[in-house]
ROROSE-578083 format. One line per field, with one value per residue (C-alpha): residue in one letter; residue number from 1; x, y, z. Coordinates in pm, 1 decimal, padded with zeros to 6 digits. Layout:
BEGIN
r <- [A,...]
k <- [NUM,...]
u <- [X,...]
v <- [Y,...]
w <- [Z,...]
//
This chain:
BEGIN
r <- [X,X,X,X,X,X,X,X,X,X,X,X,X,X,X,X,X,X,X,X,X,X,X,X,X,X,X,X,X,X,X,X,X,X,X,X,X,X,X,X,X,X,X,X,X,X,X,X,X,X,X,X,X,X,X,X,X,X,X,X,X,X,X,X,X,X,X,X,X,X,X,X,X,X,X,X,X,X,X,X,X,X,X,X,X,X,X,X,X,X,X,X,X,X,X,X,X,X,X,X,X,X,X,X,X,X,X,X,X,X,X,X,X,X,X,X,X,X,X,X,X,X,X,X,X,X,X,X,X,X,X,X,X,X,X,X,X,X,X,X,X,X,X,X,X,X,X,X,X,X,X,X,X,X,X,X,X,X,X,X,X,X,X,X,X,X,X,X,X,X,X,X,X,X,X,X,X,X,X,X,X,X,X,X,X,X,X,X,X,X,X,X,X,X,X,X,X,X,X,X,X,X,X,X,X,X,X,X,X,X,X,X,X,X,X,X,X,X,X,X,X,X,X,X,X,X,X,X,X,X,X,X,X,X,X,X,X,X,X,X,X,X,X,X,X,X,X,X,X,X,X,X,X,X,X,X,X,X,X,X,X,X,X,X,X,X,X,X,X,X,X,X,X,X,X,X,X,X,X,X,X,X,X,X,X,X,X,X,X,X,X,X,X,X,X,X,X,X,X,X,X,X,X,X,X,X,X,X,X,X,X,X,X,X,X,X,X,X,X,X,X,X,X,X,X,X,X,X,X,X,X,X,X,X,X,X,X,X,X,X,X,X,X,X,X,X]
k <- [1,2,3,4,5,6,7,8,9,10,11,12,13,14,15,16,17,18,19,20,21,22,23,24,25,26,27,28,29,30,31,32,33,34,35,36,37,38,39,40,41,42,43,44,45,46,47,48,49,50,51,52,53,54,55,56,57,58,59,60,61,62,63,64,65,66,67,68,69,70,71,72,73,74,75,76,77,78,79,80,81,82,83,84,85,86,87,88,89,90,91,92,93,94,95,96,97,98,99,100,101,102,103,104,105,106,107,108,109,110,111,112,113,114,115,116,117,118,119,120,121,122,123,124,125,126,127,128,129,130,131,132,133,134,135,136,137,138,139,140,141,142,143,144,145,146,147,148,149,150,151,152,153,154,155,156,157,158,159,160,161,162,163,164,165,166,167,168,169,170,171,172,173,174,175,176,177,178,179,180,181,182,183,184,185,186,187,188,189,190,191,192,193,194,195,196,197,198,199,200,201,202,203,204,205,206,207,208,209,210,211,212,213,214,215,216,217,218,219,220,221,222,223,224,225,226,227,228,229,230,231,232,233,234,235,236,237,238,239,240,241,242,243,244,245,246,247,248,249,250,251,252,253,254,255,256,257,258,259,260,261,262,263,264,265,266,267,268,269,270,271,272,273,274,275,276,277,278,279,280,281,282,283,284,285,286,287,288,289,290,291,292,293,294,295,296,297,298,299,300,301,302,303,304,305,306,307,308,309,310,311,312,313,314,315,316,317,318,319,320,321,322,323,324,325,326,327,328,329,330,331,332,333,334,335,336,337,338,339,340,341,342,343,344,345,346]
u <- [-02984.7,-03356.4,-03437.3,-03584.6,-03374.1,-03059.7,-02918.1,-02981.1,-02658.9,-02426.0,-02101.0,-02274.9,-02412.4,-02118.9,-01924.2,-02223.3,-02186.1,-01858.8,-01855.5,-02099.4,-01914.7,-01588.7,-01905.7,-02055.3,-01676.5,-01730.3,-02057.9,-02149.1,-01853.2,-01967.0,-02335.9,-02176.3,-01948.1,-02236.7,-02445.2,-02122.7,-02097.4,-02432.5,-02370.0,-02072.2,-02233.4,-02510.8,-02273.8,-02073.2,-02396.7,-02432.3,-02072.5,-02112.5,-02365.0,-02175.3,-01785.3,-01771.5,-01856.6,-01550.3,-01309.0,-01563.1,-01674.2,-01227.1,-01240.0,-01499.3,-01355.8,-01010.8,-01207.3,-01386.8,-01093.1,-00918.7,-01210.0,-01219.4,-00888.9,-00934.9,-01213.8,-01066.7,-00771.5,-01015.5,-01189.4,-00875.4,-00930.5,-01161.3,-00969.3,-01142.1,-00924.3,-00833.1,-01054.1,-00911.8,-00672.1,-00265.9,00028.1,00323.8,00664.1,01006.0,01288.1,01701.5,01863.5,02250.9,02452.0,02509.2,02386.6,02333.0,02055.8,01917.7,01890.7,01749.4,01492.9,01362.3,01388.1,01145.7,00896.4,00893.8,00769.6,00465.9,00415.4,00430.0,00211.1,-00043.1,-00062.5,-00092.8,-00420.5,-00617.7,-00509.2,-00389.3,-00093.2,-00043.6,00278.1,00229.4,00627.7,00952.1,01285.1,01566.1,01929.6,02156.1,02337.4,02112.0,01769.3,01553.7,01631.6,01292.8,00912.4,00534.7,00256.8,-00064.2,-00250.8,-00594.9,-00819.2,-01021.9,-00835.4,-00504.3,-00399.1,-00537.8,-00256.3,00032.0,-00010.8,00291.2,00512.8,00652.9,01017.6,01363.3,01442.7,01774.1,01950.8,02274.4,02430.8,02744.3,02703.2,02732.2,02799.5,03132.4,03463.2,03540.9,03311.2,03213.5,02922.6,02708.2,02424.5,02216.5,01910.9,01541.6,01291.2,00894.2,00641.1,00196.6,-00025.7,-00437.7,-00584.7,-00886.2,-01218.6,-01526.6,-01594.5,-01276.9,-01226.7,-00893.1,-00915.3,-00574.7,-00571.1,-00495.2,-00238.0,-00052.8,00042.7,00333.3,00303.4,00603.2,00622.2,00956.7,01080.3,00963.7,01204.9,01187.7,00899.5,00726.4,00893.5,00973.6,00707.0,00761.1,01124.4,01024.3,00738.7,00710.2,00441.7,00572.6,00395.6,00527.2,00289.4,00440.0,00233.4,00401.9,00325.5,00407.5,00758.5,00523.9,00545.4,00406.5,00500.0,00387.3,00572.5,00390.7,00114.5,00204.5,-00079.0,00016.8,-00340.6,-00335.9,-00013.9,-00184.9,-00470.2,-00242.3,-00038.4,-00262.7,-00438.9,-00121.9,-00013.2,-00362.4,-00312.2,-00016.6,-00144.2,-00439.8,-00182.9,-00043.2,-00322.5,-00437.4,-00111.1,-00169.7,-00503.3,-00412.3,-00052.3,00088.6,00452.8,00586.9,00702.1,00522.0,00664.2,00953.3,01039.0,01162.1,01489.6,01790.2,01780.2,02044.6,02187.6,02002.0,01672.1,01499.3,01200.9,01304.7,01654.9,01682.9,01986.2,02114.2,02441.3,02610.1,02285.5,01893.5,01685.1,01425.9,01345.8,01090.1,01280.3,00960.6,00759.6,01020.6,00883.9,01128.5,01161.2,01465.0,01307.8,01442.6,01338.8,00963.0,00983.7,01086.1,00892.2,00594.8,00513.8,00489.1,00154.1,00337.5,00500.5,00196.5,-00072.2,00173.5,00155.1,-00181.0,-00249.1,00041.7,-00152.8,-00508.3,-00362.6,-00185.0,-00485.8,-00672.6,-00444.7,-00475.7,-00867.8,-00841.8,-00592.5,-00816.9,-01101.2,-00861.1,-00793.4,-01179.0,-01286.5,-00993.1,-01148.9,-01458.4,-01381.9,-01218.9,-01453.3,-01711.2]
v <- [-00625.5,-00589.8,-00738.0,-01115.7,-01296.6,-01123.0,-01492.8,-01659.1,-01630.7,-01615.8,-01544.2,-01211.5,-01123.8,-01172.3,-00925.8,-00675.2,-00713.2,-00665.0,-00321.2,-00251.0,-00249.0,-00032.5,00256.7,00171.4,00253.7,00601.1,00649.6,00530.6,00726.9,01018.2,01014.4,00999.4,01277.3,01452.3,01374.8,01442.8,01793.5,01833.9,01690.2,01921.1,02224.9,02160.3,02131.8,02431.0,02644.4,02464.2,02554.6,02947.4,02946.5,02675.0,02690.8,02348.5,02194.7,02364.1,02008.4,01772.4,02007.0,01995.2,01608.1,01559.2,01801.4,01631.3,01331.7,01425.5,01576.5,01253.8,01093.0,01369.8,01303.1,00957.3,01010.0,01273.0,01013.1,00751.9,00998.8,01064.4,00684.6,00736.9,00579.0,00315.7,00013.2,00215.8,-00027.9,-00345.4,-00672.5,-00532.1,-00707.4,-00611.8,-00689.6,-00644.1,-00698.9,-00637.4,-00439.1,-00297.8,-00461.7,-00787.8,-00995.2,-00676.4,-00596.7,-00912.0,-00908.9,-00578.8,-00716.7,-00920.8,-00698.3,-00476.5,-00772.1,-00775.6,-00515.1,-00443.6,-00854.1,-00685.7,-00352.3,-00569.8,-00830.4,-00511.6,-00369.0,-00728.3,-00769.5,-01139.7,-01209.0,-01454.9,-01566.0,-01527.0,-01569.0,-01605.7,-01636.2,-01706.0,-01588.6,-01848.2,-01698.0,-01506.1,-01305.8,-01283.2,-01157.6,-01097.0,-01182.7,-01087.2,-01109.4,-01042.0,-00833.9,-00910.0,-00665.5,-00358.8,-00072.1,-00225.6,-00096.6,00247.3,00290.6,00106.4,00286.8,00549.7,00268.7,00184.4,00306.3,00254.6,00243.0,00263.4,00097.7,00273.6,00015.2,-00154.4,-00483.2,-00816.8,-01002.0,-00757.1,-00726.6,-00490.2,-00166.6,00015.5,00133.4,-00050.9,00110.3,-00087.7,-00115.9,-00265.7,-00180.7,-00173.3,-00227.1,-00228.4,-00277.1,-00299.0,-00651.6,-00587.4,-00675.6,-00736.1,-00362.3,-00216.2,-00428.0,-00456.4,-00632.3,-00770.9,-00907.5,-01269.5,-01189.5,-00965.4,-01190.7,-01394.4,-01715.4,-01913.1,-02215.0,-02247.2,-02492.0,-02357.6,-02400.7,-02283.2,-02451.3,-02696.9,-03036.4,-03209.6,-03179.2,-02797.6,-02823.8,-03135.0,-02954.9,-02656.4,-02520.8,-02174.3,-01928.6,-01609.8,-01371.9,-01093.5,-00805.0,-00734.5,-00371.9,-00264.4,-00508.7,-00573.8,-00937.0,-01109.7,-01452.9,-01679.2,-01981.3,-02066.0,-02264.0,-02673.1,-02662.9,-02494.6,-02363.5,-02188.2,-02021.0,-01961.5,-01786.5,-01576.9,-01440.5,-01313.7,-01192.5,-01004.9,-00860.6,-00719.0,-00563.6,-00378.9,-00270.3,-00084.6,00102.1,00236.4,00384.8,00471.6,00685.2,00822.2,00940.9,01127.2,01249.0,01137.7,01211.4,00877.7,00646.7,00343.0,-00002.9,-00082.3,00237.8,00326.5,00338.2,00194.3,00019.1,00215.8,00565.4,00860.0,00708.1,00575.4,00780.3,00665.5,00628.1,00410.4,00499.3,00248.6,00396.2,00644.8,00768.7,00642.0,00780.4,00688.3,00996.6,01028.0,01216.0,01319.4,01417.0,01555.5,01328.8,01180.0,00942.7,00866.2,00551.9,00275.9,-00026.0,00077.3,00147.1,-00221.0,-00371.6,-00230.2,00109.8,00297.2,00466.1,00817.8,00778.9,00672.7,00926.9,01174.0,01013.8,01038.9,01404.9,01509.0,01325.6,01480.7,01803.7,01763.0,01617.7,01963.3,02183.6,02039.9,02042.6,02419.1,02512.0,02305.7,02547.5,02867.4,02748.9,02671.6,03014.0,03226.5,03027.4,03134.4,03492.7,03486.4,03310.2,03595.2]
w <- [-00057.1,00041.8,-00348.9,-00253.3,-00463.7,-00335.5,-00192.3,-00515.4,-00608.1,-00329.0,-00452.3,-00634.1,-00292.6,-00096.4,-00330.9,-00259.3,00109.2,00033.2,-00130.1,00165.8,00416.6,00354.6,00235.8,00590.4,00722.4,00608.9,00666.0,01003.5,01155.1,00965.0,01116.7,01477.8,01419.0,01342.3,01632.6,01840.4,01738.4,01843.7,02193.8,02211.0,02081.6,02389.8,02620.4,02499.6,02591.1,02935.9,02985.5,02929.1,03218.7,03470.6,03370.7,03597.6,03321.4,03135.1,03198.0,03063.3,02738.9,02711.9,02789.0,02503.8,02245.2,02229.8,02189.3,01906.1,01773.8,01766.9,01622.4,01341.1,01249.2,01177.6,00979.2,00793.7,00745.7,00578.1,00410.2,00177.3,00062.6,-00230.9,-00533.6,-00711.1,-00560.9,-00201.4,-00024.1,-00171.2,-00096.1,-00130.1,-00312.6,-00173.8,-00357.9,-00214.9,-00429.5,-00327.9,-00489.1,-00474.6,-00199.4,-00205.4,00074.9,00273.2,00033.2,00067.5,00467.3,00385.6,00165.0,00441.3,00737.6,00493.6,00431.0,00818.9,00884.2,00652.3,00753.0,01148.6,01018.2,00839.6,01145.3,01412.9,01228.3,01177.5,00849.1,00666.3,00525.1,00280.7,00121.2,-00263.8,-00429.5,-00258.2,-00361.7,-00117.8,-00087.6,-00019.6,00248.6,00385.8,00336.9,00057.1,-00367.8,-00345.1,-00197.5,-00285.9,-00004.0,-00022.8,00251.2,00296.4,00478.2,00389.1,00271.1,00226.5,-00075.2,00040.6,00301.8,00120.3,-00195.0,-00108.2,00003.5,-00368.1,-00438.4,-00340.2,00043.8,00142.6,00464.4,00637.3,00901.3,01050.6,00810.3,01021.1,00696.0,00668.6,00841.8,01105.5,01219.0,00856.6,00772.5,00425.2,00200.7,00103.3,-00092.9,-00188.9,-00385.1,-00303.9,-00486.6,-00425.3,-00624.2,-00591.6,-00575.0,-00855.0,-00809.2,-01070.5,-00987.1,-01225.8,-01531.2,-01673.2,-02060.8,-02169.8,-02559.3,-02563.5,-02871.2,-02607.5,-02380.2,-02349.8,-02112.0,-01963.7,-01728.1,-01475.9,-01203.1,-00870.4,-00579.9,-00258.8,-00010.7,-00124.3,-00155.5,-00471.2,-00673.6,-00741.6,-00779.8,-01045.8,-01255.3,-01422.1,-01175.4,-01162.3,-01454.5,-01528.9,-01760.7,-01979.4,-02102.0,-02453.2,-02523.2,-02217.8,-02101.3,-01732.9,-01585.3,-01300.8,-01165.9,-00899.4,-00759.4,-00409.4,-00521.7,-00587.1,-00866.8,-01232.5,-01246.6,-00960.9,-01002.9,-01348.5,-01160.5,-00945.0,-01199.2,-01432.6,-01147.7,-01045.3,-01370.3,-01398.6,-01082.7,-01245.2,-01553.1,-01314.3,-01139.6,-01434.3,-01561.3,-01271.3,-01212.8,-01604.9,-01537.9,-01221.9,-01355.1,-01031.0,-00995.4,-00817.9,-01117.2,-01209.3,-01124.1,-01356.5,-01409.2,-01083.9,-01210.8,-01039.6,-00687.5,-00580.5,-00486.9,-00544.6,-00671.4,-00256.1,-00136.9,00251.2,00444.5,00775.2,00938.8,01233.0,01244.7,01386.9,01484.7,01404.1,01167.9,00952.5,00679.5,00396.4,00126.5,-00041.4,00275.0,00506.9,00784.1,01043.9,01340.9,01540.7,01658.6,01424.6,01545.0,01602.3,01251.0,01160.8,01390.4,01203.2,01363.2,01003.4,01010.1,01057.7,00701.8,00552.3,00701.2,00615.8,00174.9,00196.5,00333.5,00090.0,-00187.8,-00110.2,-00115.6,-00412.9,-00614.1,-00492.0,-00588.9,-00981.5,-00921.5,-00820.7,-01077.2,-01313.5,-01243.7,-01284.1,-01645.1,-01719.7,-01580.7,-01750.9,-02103.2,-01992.9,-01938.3,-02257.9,-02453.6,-02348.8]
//
């Protein structure tokens, strides 16, 4: 940044600035944890001679503490796209019109997560249900780190309530699948052969007005080797949609390798099997009682409607401290196998 023809091209520069500042995220918070201790340690000394001074030293401490903890929390964010844009896809699955109210009370509240922590939301595809809610939606969540905290939201989620699209007082299951992926940047480079793609054109519908529901200005790309498509519909211009789409399948493709190269155990997207029964990695309960339970993380809540009004960050602190320590216990099983080849090898 200091070169002098650093604003000579200002979209290059921009980007720059832009990997800048989720480093400076780390970094600054870091250096005043740092001087912190210091302060603390001083007045730890001061303490031992005038035990006054006991309440503030406690006062301070829990502060730090707090301030550890977040840092430790954003420290865990160091995969290549952690610090980028967010797709998020919800898509219903088994139960009827149930699963589609279900679809969109889900879209809610990452829409209501996103919104509470200064991130934009932007309405990329949407398809409605006649009746009522959605067959499926994709946002995009703008802000730094988005896809860093999302990441352990894709799977199955399943719903347990007293339908209001039913008769009488029993109780419906029903079901959506999510899916996030990383929005890339020119920092990770994804190459697709032209030869395996497969490109096709489709009425819109939805918002709009006439002219989508008229043209073809939706584009749906298909990756051929692997069966993975993206669409986009929300754009009135083909070229854009165009734009968005391959943007979004690339997205894709990135998480599955991505998953590949670190052997991680939650399945990649279209191969989380069935959007029903026995495959969701969270249950909301609404009736008889409240709940809301990871299956994979053994973390709870009773309070429901926080929950879907956005209050999620319990669930995914919890994915990424389960993640970090899974990642170190392959690292430190790693180094057990190179140091028993060692050993043998001498």
């Amino acid at each position: 940044m200091g070169e002098p023809n650093f604003w000579d091209n200002p979209d290059k520069a921009n980007k720059v600035i832009g990997q800048l500042r989720p480093l400076n995220g780390l970094l600054k918070p870091f250096a005043e944890l740092e001087s912190q201790i210091g302060d603390l340690q001083a007045l730890a000394e001061l303490a031992e001679e005038d035990p006054s001074l006991e309440p503030e030293l406690e006062h301070e401490l829990g502060q730090a503490e707090s301030r550890f903890e977040a840092f430790e929390l954003k420290a865990m964010l160091s995969g290549p796209a952690d610090a980028n844009n967010a797709f998020l896809r919800v898509q219903a699955g088994a139960g009827g019109t149930d699963a589609c109210d279900w679809a969109e009370m889900l879209l809610r509240m990452y829409i209501r997560w996103a919104e509470k922590h200064g991130y934009t939301v932007e309405m990329v595809d949407e398809v409605r249900n006649e009746e009522a809610g959605i067959q499926s939606a994709q946002i995009r969540i703008v802000g730094e780190y988005a896809y860093g905290y999302l990441q352990g939201e894709s799977g199955v989620h399943r719903l347990v309530r007293i339908s209001p699209f039913g008769k009488g007082d029993t109780r419906q299951t029903s079901f959506a699948a999510v899916d996030v992926t990383p929005e890339l940047d020119d920092s990770i480079h994804i190459e697709i052969r032209e030869c395996d793609l497969r490109r096709d054109t489709f009425r819109s519908g939805g918002p709009g007005g006439q002219h989508q529901n008229k043209t073809e200005s939706g584009v749906r790309y298909t990756h051929i080797p692997t069966g993975v498509s993206a669409e986009s519909r929300s754009e009135r211009s083909q070229i854009k949609n165009d734009a968005n789409a391959l943007a979004l399948l690339k997205a894709k493709l990135y998480k599955i390798e991505e998953q590949k190269r670190l052997a991680a155990v939650e399945k990649t997207y279209d191969s989380k099997g069935e959007v029903a029964w026995g495959n969701q990695i969270r249950n909301y309960v609404m009736q008889p009682y409240t709940l809301v339970k990871d299956v994979r993380l053994d973390v709870e809540t009773p309070q429901v409607q926080q929950v879907l009004d956005g209050d999620i960050d319990a669930f995914l602190e919890a994915y990424l401290r389960h993640k970090t320590k899974k990642t170190h216990r392959k690292s430190d099983a790693k180094a057990a196998a190179v140091s028993r080849d060692a050993a043998v090898s001498s």
